[in-house]
C-alpha positions, 0 to 999 in steps of 0.5 A: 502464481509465478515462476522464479524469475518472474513469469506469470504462469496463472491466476485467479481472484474471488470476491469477499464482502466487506461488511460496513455495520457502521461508519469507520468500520470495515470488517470481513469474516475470516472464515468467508475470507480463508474459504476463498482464499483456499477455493481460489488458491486450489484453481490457479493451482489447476490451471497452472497444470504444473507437477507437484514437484515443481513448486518450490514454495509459497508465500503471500501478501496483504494489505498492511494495516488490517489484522485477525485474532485468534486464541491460538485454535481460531480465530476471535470475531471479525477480521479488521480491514486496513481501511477501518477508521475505529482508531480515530478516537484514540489518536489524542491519547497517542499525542498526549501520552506518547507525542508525535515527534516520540512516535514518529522517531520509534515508529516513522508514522505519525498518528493516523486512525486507519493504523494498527497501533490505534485500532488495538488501543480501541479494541482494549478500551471498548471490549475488553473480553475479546482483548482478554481472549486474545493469545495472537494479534496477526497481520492479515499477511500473517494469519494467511501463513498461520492457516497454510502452515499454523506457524505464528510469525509476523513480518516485519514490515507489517509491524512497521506499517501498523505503527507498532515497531521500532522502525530503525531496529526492526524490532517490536516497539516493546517500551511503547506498547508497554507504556500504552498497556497492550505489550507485547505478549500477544504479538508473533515473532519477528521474521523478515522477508524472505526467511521460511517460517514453516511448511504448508500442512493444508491438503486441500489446495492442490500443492504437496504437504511440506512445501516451504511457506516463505514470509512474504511483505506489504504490498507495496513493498512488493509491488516496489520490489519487483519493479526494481524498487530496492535499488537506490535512487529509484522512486516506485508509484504504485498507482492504483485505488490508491497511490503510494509513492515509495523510495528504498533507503539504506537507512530511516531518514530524519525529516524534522517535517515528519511527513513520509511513513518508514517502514521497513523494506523487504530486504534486511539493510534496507527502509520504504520511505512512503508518501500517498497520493490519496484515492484518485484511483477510486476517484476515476472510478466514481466518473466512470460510474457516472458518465457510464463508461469504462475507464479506458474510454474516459483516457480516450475523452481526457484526450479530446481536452487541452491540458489543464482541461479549459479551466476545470480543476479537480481535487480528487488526490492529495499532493501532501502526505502530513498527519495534519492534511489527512486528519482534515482531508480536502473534500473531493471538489471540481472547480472551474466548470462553466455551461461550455464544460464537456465531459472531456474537460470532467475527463482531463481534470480527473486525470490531470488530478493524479499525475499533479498529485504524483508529481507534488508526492515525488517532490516531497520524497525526493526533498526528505531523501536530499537528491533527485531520483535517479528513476522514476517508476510508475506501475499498478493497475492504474498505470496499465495501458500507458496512459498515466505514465505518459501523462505523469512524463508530461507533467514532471518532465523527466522520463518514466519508465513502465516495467515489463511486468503487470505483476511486480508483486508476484514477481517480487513474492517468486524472487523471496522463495527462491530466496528462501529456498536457495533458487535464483538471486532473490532480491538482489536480482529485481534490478530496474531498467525492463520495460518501457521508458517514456521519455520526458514530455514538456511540462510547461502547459501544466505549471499553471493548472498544476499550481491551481490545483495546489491552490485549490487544495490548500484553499479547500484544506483551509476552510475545514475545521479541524476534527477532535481525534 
């Protein structure tokens, strides 16, 4: 919960089960899910301690590739998770009847089974009474604005991010669904980012009934936002479980490659241009686990070895954001460890892992956009404590700058309701520039063990066979 203007005045989280009944599949049940939603909601409400009056609306954010349905009353089975894989099987029919240049040209994303596009396409073919009941399709971020205010809309940059708009318009991709049999009948109007879509008419969390309900955008989009993000020439790393690498753009790029996903963005004039570092994240987790410490203190081990970590490379992230390296991912691998290897050199490789996949990630985007970033951003909660952005202005030589804020995206969600409700200077506001800048260290100890890196992750990526679907 954020004032207008960014502050963050309180907050609260619950957890939800995931449940993996089989591999590829990852489902939570909506009712669960909405309960806690409501139940925490209800208590950041409280500890906020703030009078009914002075809230001036509510919105909300999700990951972008997972979706609910419902027949108009409730909601249809299992909510899907953007990390469902179900699509996979579809992936060769949208090659065959679509083809990647045509997709990638309507939608900026090229075939990939955790997308919402494919994910349907599975749903239509293998259970087809569930197709058949559904009335709406809506995005998680959607279907949370659906339960707050029952009006059915959805944001456009979740339509981009599930592979189911024409970017460039910013509109549904209408001749595409068409000709794939799932139309457009059974998606929610379009709205953009900031635009009211209804009132909250759920008495039960503590706000006054009538609060506008703001359509809110994906979470890197947001996270973006509020780190300045919109502005031209910025490149935003978002680095957490996961780490994308996102640029806003006046217009959808043409990059005969096909490599960045483009979205639209969280304002009406402009496009996310997006690559991926992979897991890295989640990966500096798994070491925790087993070295049995918490992240901070494996930082403080990292520290202890020499850069490029005495000859251990670590392949736990991906330089390259191609529909051909993620359909065959390299296995997350070490290479390099001898008898003398310590759990510092373990450490530093890993972490080492992230800032050379940063750095390949903002090479890439930086060619596709045709000039260098003007500024280079790196937040998230992996960047919390300082430590990777002073490794990522190690790596790349150049300065990185840590916003002052440690939640971008409730600062950028306050900044869409002021912007709705007439408050404030929206997104036009969230300008870069608050916060540390790390200046640019020397990246000359890490050439070498950055192009080993590359050199491991192509080899590894060479020897996989490729995968049907």
């Amino acid at each position: 919960m954020a004032e207008i203007g960014g502050t963050v005045v309180a907050e609260a989280t619950g957890a939800v089960p995931v449940d993996r009944p089989r591999p590829g599949v990852a489902e939570v049940d909506p009712g669960r899910w909405w309960a806690t939603a409501r139940a925490v909601l209800a208590e950041a409400v409280a500890r906020a301690g703030r009078p009914p009056g002075s809230y001036a609306g509510l919105t909300a954010s999700s990951l972008r590739q997972g979706y609910v349905l419902t027949d108009g009353t409730n909601e249809l089975g299992a909510a899907v998770l953007n990390s469902d894989r179900r699509g996979a099987g579809e992936l060769d029919r949208l090659r065959r009847e679509v083809g990647v240049g045509a997709l990638y040209a309507t939608t900026g994303h090229w075939p990939a089974p955790e997308l919402t596009l494919p994910k349907l396409l599975h749903l239509a073919r293998t259970e087809p009474g569930l197709w058949a009941a559904t009335r709406r399709v809506l995005f998680v971020h959607d279907w949370v604005l659906w339960r707050l205010s029952g009006e059915e809309v959805t944001e456009a940059s979740y339509a981009s991010a599930g592979q189911m708009a024409d970017v460039a318009r910013r509109r549904w991709a209408g001749e595409l669904l068409d000709g794939l049999g799932l139309g457009t009948a059974r998606l929610a109007p379009l709205m953009e980012a900031g635009a009211t879509v209804g009132h909250l008419a759920d008495a039960g969390l503590g706000l006054p009934l009538g609060l506008p309900v703001v359509a809110g955008g994906g979470d890197t989009q947001l996270a973006a936002m509020g780190s300045g993000g919109l502005a031209d020439g910025v490149i935003t790393v978002v680095a957490g479980s996961s780490t994308p690498v996102q640029a806003a753009a006046s217009a959808p790029p043409e990059d005969p490659q096909r490599h960045p996903w483009v979205s639209t963005h969280l304002a009406p004039d402009r496009w996310a241009v997006e690559t991926n570092a992979a897991y890295p994240g989640t990966m500096l987790g798994w070491l925790a686990g087993v070295q049995r410490c918490g992240i901070d203190e494996l930082w403080l081990r990292a520290a202890t070895s020499a850069p490029g970590a005495n000859g251990v490379t670590a392949v736990v992230a991906a330089p390259a954001w191609t529909e051909e390296a993620w359909v065959a991912r390299a296995p997350n691998t070490v290479l390099g460890m001898t008898p003398s290897t310590t759990e510092a050199d373990l450490a530093r490789a890993f972490v080492e892992a992230h800032a050379y996949a940063i750095r390949a990630n903002v090479v890439d985007l930086e060619r596709v956009l045709g000039r260098p970033a003007a500024r280079l951003v790196v937040t998230g909660g992996a960047a919390r404590g300082g430590s990777l952005p002073h490794l990522v202005a190690d790596v790349l030589g150049r300065d990185v700058l840590v916003p002052a804020t440690t939640q971008p995206a409730a600062r950028a969600g306050a900044a869409l309701v002021g912007q709705a409700c007439g408050i404030g200077t929206g997104a036009d506001g969230l300008v870069p520039g608050t916060g540390e800048l790390v200046p640019a260290g020397d990246p000359a100890p890490y050439d070498e063990p950055y192009q080993r890196y590359l050199a491991a992750h192509a080899a590894l990526r060479a020897h996989l066979p490729e995968p049907a679907g």
